[in-house]
C-alpha positions as CSV (number, residue, x, y, z in Angstrom):
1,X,105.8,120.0,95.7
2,X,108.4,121.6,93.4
3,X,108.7,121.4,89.6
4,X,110.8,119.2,88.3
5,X,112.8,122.7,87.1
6,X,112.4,124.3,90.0
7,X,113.6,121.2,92.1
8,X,116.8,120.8,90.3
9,X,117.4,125.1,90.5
10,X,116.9,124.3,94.6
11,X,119.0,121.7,94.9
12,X,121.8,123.8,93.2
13,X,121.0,127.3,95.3
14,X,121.0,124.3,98.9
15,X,123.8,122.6,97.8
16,X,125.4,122.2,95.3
17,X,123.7,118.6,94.7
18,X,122.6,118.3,91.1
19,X,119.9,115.9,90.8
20,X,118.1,114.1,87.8
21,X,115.3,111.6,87.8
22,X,115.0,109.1,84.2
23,X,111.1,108.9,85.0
24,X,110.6,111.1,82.0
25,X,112.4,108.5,79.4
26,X,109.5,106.1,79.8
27,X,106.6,108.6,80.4
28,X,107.8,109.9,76.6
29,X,108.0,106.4,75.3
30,X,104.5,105.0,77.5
31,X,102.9,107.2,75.6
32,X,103.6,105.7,71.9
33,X,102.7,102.0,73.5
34,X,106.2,101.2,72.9
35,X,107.0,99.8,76.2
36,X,109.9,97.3,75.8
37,X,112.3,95.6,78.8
38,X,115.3,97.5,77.6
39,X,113.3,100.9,77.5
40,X,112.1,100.4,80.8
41,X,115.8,99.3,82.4
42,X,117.3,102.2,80.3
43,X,119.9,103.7,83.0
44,X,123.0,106.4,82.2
45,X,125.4,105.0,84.6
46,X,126.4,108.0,87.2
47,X,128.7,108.6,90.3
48,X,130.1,105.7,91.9
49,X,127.4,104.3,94.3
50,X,124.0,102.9,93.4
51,X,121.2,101.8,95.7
52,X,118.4,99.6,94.5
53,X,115.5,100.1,96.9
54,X,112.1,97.8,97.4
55,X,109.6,98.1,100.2
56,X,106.2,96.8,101.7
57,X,106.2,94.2,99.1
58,X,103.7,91.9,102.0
59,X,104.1,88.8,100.3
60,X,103.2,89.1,96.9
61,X,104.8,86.7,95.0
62,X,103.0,86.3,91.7
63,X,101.9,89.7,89.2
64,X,98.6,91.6,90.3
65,X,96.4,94.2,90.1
66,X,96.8,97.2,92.4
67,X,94.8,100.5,92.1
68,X,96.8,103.3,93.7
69,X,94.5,105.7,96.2
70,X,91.8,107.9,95.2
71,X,92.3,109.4,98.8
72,X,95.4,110.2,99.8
73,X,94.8,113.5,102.3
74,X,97.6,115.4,103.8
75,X,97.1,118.0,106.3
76,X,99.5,121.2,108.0
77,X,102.4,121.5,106.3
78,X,101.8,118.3,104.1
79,X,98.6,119.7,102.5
80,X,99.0,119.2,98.6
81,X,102.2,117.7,98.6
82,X,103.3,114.5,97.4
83,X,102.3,112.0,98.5
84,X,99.3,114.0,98.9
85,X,98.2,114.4,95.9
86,X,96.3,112.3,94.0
87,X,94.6,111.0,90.3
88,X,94.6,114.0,88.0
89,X,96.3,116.2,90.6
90,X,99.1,114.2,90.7
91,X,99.0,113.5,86.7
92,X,99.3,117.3,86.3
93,X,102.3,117.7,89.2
94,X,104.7,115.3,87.4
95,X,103.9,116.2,83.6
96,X,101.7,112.5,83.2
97,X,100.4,111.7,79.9
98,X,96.5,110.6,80.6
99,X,96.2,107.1,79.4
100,X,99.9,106.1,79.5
101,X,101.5,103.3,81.3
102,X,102.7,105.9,83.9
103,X,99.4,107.0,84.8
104,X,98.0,104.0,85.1
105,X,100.9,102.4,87.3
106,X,100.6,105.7,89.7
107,X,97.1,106.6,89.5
108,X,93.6,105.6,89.9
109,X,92.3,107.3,86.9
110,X,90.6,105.2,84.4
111,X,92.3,102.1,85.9
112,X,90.1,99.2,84.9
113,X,90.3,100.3,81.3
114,X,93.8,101.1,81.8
115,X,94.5,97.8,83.2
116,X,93.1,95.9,79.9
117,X,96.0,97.6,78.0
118,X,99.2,97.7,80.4
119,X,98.2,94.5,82.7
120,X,98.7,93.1,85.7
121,X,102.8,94.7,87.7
122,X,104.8,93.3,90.3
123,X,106.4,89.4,90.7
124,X,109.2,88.7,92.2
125,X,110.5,86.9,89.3
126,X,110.3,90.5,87.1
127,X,111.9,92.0,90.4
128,X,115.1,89.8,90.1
129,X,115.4,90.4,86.3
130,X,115.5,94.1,87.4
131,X,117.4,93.8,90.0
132,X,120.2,91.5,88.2
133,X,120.5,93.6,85.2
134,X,121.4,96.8,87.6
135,X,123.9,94.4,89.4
136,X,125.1,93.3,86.0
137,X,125.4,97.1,84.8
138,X,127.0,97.9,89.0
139,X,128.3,95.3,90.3
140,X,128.5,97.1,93.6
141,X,125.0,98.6,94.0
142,X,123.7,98.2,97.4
143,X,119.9,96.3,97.4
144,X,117.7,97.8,100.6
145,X,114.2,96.0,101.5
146,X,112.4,98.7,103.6
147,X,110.4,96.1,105.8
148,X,106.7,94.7,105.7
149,X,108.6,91.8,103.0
150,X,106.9,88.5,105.3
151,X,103.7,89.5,105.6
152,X,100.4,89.7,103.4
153,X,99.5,86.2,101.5
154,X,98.2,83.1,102.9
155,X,101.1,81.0,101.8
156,X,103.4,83.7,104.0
157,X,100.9,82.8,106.6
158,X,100.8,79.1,106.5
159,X,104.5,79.1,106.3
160,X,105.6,81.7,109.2
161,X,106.4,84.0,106.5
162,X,109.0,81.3,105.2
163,X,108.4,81.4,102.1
164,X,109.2,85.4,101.6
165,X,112.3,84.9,103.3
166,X,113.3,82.0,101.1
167,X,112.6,84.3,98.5
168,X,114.0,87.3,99.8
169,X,117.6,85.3,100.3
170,X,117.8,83.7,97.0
171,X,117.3,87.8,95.9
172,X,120.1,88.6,98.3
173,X,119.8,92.1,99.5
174,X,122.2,93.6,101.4
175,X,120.0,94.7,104.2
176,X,116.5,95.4,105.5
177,X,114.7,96.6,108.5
178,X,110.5,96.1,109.9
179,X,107.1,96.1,110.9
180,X,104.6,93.1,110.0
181,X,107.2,90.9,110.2
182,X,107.0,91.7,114.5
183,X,103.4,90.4,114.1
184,X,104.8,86.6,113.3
185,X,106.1,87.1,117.3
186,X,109.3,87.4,118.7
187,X,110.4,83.9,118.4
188,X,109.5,83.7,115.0
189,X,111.4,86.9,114.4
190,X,114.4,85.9,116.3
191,X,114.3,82.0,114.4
192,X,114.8,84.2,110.9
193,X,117.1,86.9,111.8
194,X,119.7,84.3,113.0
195,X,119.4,82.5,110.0
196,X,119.6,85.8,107.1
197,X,122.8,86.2,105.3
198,X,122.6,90.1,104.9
199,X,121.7,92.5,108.1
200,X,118.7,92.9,109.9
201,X,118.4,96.8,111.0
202,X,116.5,98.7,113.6
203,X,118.5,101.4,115.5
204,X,115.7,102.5,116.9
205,X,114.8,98.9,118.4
206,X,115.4,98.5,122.2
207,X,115.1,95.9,124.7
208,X,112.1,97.1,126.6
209,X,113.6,95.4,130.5
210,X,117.2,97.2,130.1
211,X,116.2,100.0,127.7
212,X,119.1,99.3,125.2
213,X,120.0,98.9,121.8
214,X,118.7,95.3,120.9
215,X,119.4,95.1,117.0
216,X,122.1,96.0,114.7
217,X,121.4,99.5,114.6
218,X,123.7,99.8,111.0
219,X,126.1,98.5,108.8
220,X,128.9,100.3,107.1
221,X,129.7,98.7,103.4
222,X,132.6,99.2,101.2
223,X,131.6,99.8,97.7
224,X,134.0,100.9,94.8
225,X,136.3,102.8,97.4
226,X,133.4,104.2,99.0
227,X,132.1,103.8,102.7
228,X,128.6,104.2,102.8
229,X,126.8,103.4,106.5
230,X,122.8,102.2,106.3
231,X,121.0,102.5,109.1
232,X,118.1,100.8,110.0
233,X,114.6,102.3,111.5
234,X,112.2,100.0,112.1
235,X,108.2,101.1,112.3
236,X,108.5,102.8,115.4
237,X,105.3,102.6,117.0
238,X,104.9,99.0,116.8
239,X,102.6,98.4,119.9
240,X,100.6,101.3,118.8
241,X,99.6,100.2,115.9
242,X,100.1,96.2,116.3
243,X,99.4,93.7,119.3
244,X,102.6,94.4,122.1
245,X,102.0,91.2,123.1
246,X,103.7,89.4,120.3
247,X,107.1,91.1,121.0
248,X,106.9,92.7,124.5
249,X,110.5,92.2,124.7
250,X,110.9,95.3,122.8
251,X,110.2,98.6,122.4
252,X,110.4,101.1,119.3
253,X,109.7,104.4,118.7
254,X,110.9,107.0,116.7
255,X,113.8,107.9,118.7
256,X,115.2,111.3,116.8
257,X,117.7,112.0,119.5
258,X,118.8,108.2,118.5
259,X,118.9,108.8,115.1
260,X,121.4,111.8,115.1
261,X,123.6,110.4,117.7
262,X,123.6,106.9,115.2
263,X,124.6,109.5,112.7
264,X,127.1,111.4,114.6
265,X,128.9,107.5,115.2
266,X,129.0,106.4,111.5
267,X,130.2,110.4,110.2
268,X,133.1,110.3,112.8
269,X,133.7,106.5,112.2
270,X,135.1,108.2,108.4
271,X,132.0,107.6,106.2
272,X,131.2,109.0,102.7
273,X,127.8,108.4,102.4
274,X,124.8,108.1,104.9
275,X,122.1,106.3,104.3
276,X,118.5,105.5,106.2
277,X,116.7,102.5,105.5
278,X,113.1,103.6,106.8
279,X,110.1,102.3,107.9
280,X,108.7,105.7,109.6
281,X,105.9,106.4,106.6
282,X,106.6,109.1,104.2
283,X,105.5,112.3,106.0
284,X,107.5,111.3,109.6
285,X,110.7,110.8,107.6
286,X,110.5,114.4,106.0
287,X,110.0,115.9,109.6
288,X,112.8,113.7,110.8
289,X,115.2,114.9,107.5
290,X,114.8,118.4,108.5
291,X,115.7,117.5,111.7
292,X,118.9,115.7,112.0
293,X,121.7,116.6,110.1
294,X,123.8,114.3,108.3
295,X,121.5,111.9,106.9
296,X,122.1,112.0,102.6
297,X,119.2,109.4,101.6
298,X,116.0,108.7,103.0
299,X,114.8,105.1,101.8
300,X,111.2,105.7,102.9
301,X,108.4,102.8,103.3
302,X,105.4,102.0,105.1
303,X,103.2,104.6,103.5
304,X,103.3,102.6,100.3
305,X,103.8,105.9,98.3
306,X,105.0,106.0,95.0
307,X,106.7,109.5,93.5
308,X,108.5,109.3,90.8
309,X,111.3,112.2,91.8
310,X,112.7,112.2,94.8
311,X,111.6,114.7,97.5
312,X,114.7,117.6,98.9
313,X,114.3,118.4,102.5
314,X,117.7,120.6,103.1
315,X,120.8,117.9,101.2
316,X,118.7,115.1,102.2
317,X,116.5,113.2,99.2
318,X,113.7,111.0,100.0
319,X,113.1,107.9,98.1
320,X,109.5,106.6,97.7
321,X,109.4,103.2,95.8
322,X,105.8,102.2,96.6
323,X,104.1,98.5,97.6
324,X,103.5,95.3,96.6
325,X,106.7,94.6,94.2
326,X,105.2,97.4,91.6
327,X,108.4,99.4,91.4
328,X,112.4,99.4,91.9
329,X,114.3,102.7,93.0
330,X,117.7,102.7,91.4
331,X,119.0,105.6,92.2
332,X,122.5,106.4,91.4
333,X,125.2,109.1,93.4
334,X,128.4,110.7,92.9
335,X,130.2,110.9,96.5
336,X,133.2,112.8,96.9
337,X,135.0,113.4,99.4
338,X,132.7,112.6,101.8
339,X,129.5,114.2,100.3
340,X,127.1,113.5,97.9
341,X,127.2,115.9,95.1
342,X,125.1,114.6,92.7
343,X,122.4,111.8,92.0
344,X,120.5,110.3,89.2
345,X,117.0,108.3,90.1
346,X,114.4,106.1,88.6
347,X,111.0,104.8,89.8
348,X,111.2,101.5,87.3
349,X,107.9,100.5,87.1
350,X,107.4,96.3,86.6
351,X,104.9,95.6,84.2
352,X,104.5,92.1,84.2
353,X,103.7,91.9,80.9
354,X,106.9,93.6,79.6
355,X,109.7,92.2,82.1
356,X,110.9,88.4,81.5
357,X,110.5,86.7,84.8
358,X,113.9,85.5,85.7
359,X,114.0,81.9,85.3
360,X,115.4,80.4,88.7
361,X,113.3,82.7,91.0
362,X,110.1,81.7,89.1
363,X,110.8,78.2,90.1
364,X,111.6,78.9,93.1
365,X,108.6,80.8,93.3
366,X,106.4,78.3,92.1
367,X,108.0,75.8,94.1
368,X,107.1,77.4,97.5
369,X,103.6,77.9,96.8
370,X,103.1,74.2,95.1
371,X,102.2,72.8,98.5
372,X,99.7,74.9,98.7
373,X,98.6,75.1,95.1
374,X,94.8,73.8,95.1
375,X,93.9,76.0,98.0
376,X,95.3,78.9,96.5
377,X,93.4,78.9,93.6
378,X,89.8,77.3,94.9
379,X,87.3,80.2,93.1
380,X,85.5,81.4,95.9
381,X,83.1,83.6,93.7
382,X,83.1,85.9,91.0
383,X,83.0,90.1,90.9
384,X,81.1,92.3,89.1
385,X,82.8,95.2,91.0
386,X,86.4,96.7,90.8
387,X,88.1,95.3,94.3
388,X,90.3,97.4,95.6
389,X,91.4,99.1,99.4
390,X,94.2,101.7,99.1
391,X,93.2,104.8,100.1
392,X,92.5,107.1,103.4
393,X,88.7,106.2,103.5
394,X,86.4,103.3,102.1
395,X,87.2,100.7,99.7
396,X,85.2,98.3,97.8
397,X,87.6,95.9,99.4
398,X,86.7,97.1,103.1
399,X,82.6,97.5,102.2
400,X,82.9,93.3,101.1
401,X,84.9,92.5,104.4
402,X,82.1,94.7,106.4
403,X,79.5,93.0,104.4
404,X,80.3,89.8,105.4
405,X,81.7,91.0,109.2
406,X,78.1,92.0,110.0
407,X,76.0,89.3,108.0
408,X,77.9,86.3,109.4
409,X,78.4,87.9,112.9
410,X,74.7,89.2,113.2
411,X,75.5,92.5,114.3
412,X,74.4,95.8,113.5
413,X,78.1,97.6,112.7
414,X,81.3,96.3,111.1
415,X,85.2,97.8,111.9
416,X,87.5,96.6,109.3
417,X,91.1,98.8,109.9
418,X,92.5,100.7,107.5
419,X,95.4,98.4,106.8
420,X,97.2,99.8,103.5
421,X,98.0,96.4,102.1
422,X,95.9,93.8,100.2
423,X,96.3,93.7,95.7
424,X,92.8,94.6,93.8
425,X,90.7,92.5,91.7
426,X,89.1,94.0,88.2
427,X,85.4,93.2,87.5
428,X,85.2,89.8,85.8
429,X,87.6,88.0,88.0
430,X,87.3,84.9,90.3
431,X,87.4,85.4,93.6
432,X,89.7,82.9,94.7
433,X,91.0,81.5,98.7
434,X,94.2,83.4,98.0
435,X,92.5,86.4,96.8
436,X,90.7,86.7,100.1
437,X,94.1,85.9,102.0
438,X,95.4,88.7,100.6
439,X,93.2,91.4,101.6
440,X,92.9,89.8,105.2
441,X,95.9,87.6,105.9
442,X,97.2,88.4,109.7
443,X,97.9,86.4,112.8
444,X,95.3,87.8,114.8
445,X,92.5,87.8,112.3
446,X,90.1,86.8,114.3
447,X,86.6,88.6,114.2
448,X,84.9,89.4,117.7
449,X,81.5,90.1,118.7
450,X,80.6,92.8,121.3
451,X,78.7,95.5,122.4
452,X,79.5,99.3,122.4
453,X,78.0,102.9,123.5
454,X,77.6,105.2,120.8
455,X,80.1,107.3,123.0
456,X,82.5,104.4,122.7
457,X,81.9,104.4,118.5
458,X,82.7,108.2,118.6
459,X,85.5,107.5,120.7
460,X,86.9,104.8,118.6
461,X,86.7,107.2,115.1
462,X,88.0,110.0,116.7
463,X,91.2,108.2,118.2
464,X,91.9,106.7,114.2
465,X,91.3,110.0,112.8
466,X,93.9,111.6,114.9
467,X,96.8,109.0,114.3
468,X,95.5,109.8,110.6
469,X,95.3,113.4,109.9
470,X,97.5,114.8,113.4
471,X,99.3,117.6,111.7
472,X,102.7,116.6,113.6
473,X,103.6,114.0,111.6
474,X,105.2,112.0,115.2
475,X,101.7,111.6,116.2
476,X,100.5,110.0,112.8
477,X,101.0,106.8,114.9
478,X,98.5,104.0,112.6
479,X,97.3,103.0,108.6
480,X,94.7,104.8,107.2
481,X,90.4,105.6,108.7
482,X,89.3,102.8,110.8
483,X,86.4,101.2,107.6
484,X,83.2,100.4,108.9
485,X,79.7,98.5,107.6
486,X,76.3,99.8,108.9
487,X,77.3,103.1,110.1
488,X,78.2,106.2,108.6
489,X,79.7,109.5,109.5
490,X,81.1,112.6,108.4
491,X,84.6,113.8,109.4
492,X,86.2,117.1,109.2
493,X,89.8,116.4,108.1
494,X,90.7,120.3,109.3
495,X,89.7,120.0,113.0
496,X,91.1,119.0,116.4
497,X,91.0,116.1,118.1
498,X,87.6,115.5,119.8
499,X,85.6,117.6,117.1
500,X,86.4,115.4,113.4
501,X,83.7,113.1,113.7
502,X,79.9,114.0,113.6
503,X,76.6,112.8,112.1
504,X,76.8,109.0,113.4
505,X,74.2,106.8,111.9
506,X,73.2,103.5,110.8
507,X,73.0,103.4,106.9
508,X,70.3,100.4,107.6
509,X,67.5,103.3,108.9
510,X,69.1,106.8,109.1
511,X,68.5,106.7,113.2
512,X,71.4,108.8,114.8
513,X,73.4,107.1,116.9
514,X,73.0,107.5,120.5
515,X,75.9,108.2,123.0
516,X,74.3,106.3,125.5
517,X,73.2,103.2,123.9
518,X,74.9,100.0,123.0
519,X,75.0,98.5,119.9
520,X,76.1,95.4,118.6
521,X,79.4,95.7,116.8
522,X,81.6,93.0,115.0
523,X,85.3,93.4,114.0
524,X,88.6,91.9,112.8
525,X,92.5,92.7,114.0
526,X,92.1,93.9,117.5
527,X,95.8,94.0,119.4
528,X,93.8,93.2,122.5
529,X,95.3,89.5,123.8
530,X,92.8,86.7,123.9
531,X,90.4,88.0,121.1
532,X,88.5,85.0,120.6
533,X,86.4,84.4,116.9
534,X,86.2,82.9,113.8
535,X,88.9,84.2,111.4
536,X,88.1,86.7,109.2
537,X,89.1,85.2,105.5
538,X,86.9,82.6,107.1
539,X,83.9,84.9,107.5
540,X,84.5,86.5,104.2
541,X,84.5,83.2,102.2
542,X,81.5,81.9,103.6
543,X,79.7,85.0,102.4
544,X,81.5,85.5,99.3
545,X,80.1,81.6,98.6
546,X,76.7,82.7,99.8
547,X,76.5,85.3,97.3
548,X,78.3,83.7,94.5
549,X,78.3,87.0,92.5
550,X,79.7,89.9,94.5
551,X,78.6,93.6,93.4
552,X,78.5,96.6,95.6
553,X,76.8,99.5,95.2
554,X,78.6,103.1,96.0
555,X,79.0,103.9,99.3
556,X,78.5,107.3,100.4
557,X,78.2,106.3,104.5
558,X,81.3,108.8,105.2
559,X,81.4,112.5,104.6
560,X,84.7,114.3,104.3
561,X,85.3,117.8,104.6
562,X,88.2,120.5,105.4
563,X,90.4,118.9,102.7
């Protein structure tokens, strides 16, 4: 990545786009604790189009806790580049003052400690408050949800994501495109969509009998006397990475070839500005932005990244507005003429502490989860141990759901997958039903029992770690390593496929583990139809009650080199 001088010196020698982020104003004023509402919406009004962009919120309605990843490993051409950088790396890249607000919202340094100061982010009430006061200040900005907005909680789950979308309307953005929201089934999907008042987007989405366009692929707005198309692009390898059964009407994919000829229509159809409203993950759109032409702003999810300047790949900028509700992209342009010539961004971050909740959606909010109140908040346990699961490799989040995988499946290794959502939970805190919803809420949770080869388990590792750390970002097809309980092994992030992953063992006594024998292994979220099990906030309750008091040691089980 660029300096913040040396970005703005490209973007003048590319062309001719002149580019400022505003994260600096409340980096400068983090850092004397002076954090106030109005510092944090501070915004010099620029250009005559504004987006306002939110992503991969999965459900979280209510502030929480979320430690940004200690492992974030890019590899080829993506090797120490946002968003692959990480803690004091990534501190040091964007000029981050060590204890601030700024380094605790986008790092994992000191965060516990951090967190007793700066508190819990997110809500969905502090997300309208933002949100209104840039409508208030442009009346015209443009509000974009990149997708994974239905899924993640247990009330989104008891409700068919219902409540999100009840939410999500009274917000009333413009447009949005998707991924989890395919796992609620085609039905579900098609019930909502023909209900939303703003557009549901997915050029890239097809019907998979005829092999033709199936969703809106875009919408062209008019906004202060400027046309601006968004187009939609969906996570496109959906039965890849999620059960094809629940929607094998469709197919995905990323669909380049569709993309430019999508982009082609809307430029000859007159408009000013282009816009993308992505789900592809952060490292796929920057391949895809060098390769078709035309597109001005990348709105990039899935990946749950949050940089606070944008990225330049040719006159294209990449927006990366993070997860969970922790952050709103405002990003502001000056389009003339048909191109953008300018832009002005900031990553606000929504401290929860320092942002009024906005009255109406917080009883809304409160509301839709009232049904379910009592459940929500049954304590479940207490932990000793910072909870958390962002990140390529393990998590203390992952080595609990293992825990209890193997212990109340009586089996000798646990798979958890490397799913990118679910908030933390500091040391000290109740363990509550919703708090174990939220790191394992799904609709094909349930946790199987079977046997595999060690050549299966190598298999298995090998496959993940090539949708992981492929250095074509097309084939970066899944979440993050596949975590597992019982077994360890080391993984060379720098080789091919078939030679990452060596050293299989089980932790319990050291033995290697044998290609030819079988071993009993227990897991959650297979896409294979007909899974059959308990479900897996199930299994994790019952040993989170057994235990009372959850604290894990360190796990060292996986070895990573070629970073």
């Amino acid at each position: 990545m660029i300096s913040r001088r040396e970005f703005l010196q490209a973007s003048l020698a590319a062309s001719a786009i002149v580019g400022v982020s505003g994260f600096g104003n409340w980096s400068r004023l983090s850092a004397q604790q002076a954090l106030t509402e109005d510092q944090l919406l501070q915004f010099d009004d620029f250009g005559n189009v504004t987006l306002i962009h939110i992503t991969d919120i999965h459900a979280q309605l209510k502030p929480i806790w979320f430690r940004e990843p200690e492992w974030n490993v890019g590899v080829g051409d993506a090797k120490g580049k946002p968003p692959h950088v990480v803690g004091d790396a990534f501190a040091q890249m964007f000029n981050l003052t060590p204890g601030s607000a700024e380094a605790y919202a986008l790092t994992h340094e000191d965060f516990v400690a951090l967190g007793k100061t700066y508190g819990k982010m997110g809500g969905m009430d502090r997300v309208a408050t933002v949100v209104k006061s840039i409508r208030a200040a442009r009346p015209d900005a443009l509000l974009l949800d990149g997708g994974d907005t239905w899924h993640g909680s247990m009330t989104s789950l008891l409700t068919n994501g219902q409540d999100m979308v009840n939410v999500m309307n009274a917000l009333t953005p413009d447009a949005m495109t998707s991924h989890w929201e395919w796992t609620f089934g085609t039905e579900r999907v098609q019930e909502i969509v023909e209900n939303l008042p703003f557009a549901f987007l997915g050029a890239n989405i097809f019907d998979a009998e005829w092999d033709e366009p199936a969703f809106e692929p875009y919408k062209i707005f008019e906004r202060a006397g400027t046309r601006i198309a968004v187009i939609g692009q969906a996570f496109p390898y959906m039965p890849i990475a999620n059960p094809r059964w629940m929607f094998p009407e469709y197919s995905f994919g990323i669909r380049e070839e569709r993309m430019q000829a999508v982009v082609n229509e809307v430029r000859e159809a007159g408009v000013d500005l282009v816009v993308c409203l992505s789900h592809n993950g952060f490292d796929v759109d920057q391949k895809m932005a060098a390769r078709v032409q035309g597109i001005d702003v990348i709105l990039t999810g899935h990946t749950h990244d949050a940089i606070p300047e944008p990225v330049l790949v040719g006159q294209t900028i990449l927006i990366a507005s993070g997860s969970n509700g922790k952050f709103v992209s405002r990003v502001d342009l000056d389009v003339r003429d048909g191109k953008m010539m300018g832009f002005r961004h900031k990553l606000i971050p929504i401290f929860a502490d320092v942002i009024t909740p906005d009255a109406d959606m917080a009883a809304l909010i409160d509301a839709e989860r009232a049904p379910f109140k009592d459940q929500l908040e049954e304590k479940i346990g207490t932990t000793e141990s910072l909870l958390y699961r962002r990140g390529n490799f393990q998590g203390t989040w992952d080595d609990l759901i293992c825990d209890a995988v193997r212990s109340e499946r009586d089996a000798q290794i646990a798979l958890s997958p490397g799913v990118r959502w679910g908030p933390s939970l500091m040391p000290g805190d109740d363990i509550t039903r919703e708090d174990i919803h939220n790191a394992t809420s799904m609709t094909y949770g349930q946790v199987y029992r079977t046997e595999m080869t060690g050549e299966t388990l190598h298999a298995v590792l090998e496959d993940v770690a090539d949708n992981l750390f492929n250095t074509d970002p097309y084939y970066q097809q899944g979440g993050d390593m596949v975590r597992v309980g019982g077994m360890g092994f080391a993984i060379d992030v720098s080789k091919p496929i078939g030679s990452r992953i060596t050293n299989l063992a089980l932790t319990d006594t050291g033995e290697a583990i044998d290609a030819a024998k079988s071993y009993t292994v227990a897991g959650w979220a297979s896409v294979n139809e007909g899974t059959t099990g308990p479900q897996i906030w199930d299994v994790v309750e019952a040993h989170i009650r057994k235990l009372g008091t959850v604290k894990l040691d360190p796990n060292t089980s996986v070895s990573v080199t070629g970073l």
